[in-house]
N, C-alpha and C positions, 0 to 999 in steps of 0.2 A: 497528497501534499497540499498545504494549505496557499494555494496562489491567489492573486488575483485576478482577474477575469484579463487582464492585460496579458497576460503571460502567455494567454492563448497565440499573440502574435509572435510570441519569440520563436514556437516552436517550428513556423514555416520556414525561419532563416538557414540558410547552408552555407556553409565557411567551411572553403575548400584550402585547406593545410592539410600537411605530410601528417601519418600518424605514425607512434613509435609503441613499443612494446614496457608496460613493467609492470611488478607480482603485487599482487595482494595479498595480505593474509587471511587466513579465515578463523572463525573461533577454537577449530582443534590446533591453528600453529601453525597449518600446513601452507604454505604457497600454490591460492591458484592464479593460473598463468592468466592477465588480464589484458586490454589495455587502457587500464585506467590511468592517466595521469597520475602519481602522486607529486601533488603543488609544482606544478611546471616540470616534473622531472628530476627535483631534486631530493634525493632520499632524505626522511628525517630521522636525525639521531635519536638514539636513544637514550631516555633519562637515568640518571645514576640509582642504582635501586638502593635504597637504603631502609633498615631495619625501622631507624625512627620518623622513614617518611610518616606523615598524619594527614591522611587523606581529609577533607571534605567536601559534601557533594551539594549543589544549588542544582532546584531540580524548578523551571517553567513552565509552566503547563497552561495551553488556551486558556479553558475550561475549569474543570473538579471533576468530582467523581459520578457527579450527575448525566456527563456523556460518554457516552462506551468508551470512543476513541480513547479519551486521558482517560479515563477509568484503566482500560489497557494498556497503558505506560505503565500511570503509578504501580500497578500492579506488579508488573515486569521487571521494576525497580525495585519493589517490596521484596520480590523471590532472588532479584539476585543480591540484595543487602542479608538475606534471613541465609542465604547460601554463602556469604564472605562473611559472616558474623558482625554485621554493622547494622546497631540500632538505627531503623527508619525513623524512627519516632523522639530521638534525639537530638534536638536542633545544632548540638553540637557536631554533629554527623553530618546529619543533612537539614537541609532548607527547602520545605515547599513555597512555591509561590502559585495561587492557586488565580484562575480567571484575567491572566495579563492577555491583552490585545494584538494584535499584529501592526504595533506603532511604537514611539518612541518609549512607550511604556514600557517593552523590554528591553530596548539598552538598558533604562533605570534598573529594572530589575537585577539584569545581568549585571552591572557594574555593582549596585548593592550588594548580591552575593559575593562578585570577589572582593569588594571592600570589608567583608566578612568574613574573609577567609578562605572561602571553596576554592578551590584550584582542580576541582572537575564542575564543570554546567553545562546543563542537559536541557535543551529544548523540545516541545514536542509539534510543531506546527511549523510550515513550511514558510508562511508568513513574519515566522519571527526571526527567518536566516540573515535577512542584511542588520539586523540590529543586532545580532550576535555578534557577528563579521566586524563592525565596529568597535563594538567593545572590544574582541580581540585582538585588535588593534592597539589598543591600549594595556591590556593585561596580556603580553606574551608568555608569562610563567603560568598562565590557565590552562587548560583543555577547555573547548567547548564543543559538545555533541549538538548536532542538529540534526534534530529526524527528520526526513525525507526531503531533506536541500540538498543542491545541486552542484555547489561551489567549491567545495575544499580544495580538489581536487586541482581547480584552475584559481584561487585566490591569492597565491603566492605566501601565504600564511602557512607558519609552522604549526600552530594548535588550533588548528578549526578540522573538524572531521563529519563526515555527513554517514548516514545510513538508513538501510531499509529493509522489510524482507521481501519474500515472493512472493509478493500477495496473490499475483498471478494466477500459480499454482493451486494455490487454496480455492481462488475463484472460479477454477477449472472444473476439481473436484465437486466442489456444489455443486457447478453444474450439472457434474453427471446424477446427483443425487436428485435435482429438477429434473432429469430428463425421465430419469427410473419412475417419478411421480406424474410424470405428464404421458408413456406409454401406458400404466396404468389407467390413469384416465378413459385416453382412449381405449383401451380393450373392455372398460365398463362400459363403454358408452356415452360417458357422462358429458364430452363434448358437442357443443351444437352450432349450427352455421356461421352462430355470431364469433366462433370459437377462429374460424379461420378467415384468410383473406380469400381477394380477386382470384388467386395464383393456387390456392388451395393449400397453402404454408398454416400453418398454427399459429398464431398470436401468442407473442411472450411479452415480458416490458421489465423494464428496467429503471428504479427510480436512483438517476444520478445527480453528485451536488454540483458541478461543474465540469465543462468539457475539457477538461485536460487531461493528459497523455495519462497520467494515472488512473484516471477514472474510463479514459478507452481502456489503456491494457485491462481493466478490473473484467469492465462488462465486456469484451471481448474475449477474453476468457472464458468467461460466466457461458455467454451462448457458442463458443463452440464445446462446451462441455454438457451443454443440453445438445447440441447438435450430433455429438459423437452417437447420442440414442436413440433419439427423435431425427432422423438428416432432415425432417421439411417443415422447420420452422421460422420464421422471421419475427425480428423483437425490435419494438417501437421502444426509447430511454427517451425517459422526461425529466430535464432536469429542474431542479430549484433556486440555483444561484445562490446555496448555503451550505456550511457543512454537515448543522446544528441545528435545523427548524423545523419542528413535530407537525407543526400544522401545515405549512410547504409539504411536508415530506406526505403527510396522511393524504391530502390533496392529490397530491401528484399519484400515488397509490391509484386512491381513485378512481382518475381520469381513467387511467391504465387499464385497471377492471371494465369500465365504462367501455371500453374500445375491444372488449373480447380478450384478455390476455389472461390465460389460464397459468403461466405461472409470470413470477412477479420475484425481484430481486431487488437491491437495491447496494449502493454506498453513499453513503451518508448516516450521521450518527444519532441519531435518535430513532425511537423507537413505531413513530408517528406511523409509517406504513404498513407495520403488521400487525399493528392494530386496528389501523382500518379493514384489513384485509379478514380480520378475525368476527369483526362486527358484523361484515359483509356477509360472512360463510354461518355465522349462526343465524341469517337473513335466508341462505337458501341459494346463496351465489356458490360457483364451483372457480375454483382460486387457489393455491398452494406457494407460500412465501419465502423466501432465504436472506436471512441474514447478516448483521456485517458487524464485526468487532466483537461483541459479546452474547455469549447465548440467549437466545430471546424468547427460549419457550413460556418464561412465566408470562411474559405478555400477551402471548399469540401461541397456546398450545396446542391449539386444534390446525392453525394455519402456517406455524413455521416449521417446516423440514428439517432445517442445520441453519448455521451462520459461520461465513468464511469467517478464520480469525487469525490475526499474527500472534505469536508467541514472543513477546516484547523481551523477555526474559533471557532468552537465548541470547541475543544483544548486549544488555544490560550486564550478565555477570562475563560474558567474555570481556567486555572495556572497563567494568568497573575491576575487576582482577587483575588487568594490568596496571591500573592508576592506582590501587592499593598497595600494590608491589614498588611505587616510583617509576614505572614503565609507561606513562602516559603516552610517551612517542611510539610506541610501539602498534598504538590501535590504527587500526586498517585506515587510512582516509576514506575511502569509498565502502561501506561495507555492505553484503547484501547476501541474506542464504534464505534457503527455503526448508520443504522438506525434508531433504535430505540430513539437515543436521539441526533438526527440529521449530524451524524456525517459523513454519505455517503450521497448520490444522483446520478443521472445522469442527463444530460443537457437536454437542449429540445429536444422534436423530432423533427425528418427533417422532410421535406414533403415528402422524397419518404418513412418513413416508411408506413407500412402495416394497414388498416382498422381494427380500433377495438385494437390496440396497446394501446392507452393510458387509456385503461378501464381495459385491460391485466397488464400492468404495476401496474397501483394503486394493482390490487387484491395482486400481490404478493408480493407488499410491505407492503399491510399490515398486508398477512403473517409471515413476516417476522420479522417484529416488534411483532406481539402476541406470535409468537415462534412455530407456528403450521408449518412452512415450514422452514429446515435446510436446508442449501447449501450443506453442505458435508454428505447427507443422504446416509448412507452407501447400502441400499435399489438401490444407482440409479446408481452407477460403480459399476466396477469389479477390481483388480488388480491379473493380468495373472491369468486370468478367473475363480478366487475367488472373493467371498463378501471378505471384510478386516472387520475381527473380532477383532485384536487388532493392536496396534502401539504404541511401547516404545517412548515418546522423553524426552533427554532429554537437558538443560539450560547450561551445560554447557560451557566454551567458549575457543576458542584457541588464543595461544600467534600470534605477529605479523607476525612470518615464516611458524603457522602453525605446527612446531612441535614438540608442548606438550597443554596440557590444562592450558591457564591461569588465569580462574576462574572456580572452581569446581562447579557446579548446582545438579540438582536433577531430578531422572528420573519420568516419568508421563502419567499415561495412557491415550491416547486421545479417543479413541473411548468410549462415551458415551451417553450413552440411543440411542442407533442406528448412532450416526452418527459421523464425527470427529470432537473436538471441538477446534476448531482455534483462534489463540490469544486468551484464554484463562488462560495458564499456564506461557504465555511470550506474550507483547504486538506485536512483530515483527513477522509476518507471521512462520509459521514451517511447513508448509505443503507443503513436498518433494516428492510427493507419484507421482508415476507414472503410471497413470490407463491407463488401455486399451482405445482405442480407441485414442489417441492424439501420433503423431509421431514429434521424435525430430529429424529436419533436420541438417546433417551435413554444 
């Protein structure tokens, strides 16, 4: 999600309120049993469907097509307009607005779109959720989608809806596609003492944009999914302080090689690190890369594995099908799936990954979809060399400066049936947890 570096202090607040029980929907229809708030509790109706509803859609986007991230929106949105029969490319339809800020810039936007008509608008960037939030404040016969924001749920507003997938998941899986490449590794040989630490663990790294809960659950994932293959690894993440910076991101890569880390991951949207990592190896360095948002082997064929990715799509045509319908009310406030109903993936494999990887892959994905394998199985970290038995979070959110709470939530036990359960109680990642073995570089 697109935060600011502020937001890191909200996540250590604890707001101990009663919690209550209500259902989400998910894209097949089905109710699952959550407890996500929807807006204080109160159910929202649903809109009158009507044959001559006339949908239109204002779609904001950070970016363009230039960074994976929005590149995998537009996308998402492409497939599920070309799946409802709605020309993208029809400004009558829809509305891009390409490269808005995370500033007053999109209220403008958002309010020009619905002064245009649209009465569905889609944000893609976390950054841009309190100026949505305004606006819908003033346009209550809109919908407005916010991707990976935090609020609907407790904003007391009828048409603001937040969503995400499991990124989780998908980060898990590369991993184990990194770990198949780094056993390899070592039964060549091809590991050498700069390869490991003090402790005799393998050096991995991680190039992250910022330290928030999203970008722990990603890389937290990530290495316990090399860990599931490798058990004795420990992974240094370096972050950037961007989400979008080629030469940050190439840098920080880098460093990471520089420090012995034989495989290398990253979130953040550009391409910048596997391409260094690619220069590096036809140099004679031993390195193998995973990436994030879009398939990144034209860049890095020799060096990138796979690349975690969301399937925006899955998203996209379940809410844009109810707002076509005149059923705007009906999309999930909180929404969030993964593999199981196609909502993650990862990209092809490279050539250079490891023999027997894509027989490894399938098993745990399908796993993971029957439910017999959790990602956050409390069974496989430690946190300062405890099992984690319990974890308060909770929803609520803080004002623009950070300080006070500007929507009160409710607190929620995450550890259940053995493991923690993630975007479950809010669709936007909450897993802040800092387990052993992953070190966070200055």
């Amino acid at each position: 999600m697109k935060k600011t570096i502020a937001l890191l202090l909200a996540l250590v607040l604890v707001f101990a309120l009663c919690a209550c029980n209500a259902n989400k929907q998910n894209a097949s229809g089905s109710d699952l049993v959550t407890n996500v708030p929807q807006n204080g509790g109160e159910e929202k109706q649903p809109d009158e469907s009507s044959d001559a509803f006339a949908l239109k859609i204002g779609v904001i986007l950070l970016h363009d097509e230039s960074i994976g991230y929005d590149f995998a929106h537009m996308e998402g949105i492409q497939k599920a307009c070309d799946s409802l029969g709605i020309d993208y490319n029809d400004n009558t339809k829809v509305i891009w607005k390409y490269n808005i800020s995370e500033t007053e810039a999109c209220y403008d936007a958002a309010v020009d779109l619905a002064e245009h008509g649209c009465n569905l608008i889609i944000s893609d960037s976390y950054g841009h959720q309190s100026y949505m939030t305004e606006a819908a404040k003033e346009y209550p016969d809109v919908t407005f989608l916010i991707a990976t924001g935090d609020t609907a749920a407790v904003d007391g507003l009828e048409n603001t809806r937040n969503f995400f997938t499991h990124t989780y998941e998908s980060r898990y899986v590369s991993g184990v596609v990194a770990g198949m490449k780094l056993a390899q590794m070592i039964d060549d040989g091809l590991l050498t003492d700069a390869n490991y630490n003090a402790d005799g663990n393998i050096k991995i790294g991680y190039v992250g944009a910022f330290p928030y809960a999203e970008v722990v659950s990603g890389y937290t994932a990530f290495y316990l999914g090399v860990k599931s293959i490798v058990p004795n690894v420990e992974m240094d993440v370096n972050f950037t302080n961007s989400w979008a910076n080629a030469t940050a991101e190439q840098q920080a890569a880098e460093a990471l090689l520089s420090r012995g880390c034989a495989i290398i991951s990253q979130h953040a949207d550009s391409t910048g690190g596997p391409a260094a990592i690619e220069a590096a190896i036809a140099t004679g360095s031993v390195c193998a890369y995973v990436g994030y948002n879009i398939d990144m082997l034209a860049v890095a064929p020799t060096a990138i594995l796979t690349s975690a990715q969301n399937n925006w799509a899955a998203y996209y045509t379940y809410a844009i099908a109810l707002a076509k319908d005149g059923k705007a009310a009906d999309i999930a406030v909180d929404w969030s799936e993964g593999y199981e109903t196609g909502a993650n993936m990862i990209s092809a494999l490279g050539t250079s990954c490891a023999p027997g990887t894509a027989e490894k892959v399938e098993e745990v994905e399908a796993a993971i979809k029957d439910g017999s394998l959790k990602v956050f199985d409390t069974d496989t970290f430690t946190v300062g060399g405890e099992k984690l038995e319990s974890y308060i979070f909770n929803t609520s959110t803080m004002n623009s400066d950070f300080t006070a709470v500007q929507y009160v939530g409710q607190d929620y036990e995450c550890i259940i049936d053995g493991a923690f359960a993630e975007s479950v109680f809010r669709s936007a990642p909450y897993f802040g947890i800092e387990i052993d073995g992953i070190n966070k570089l200055d």
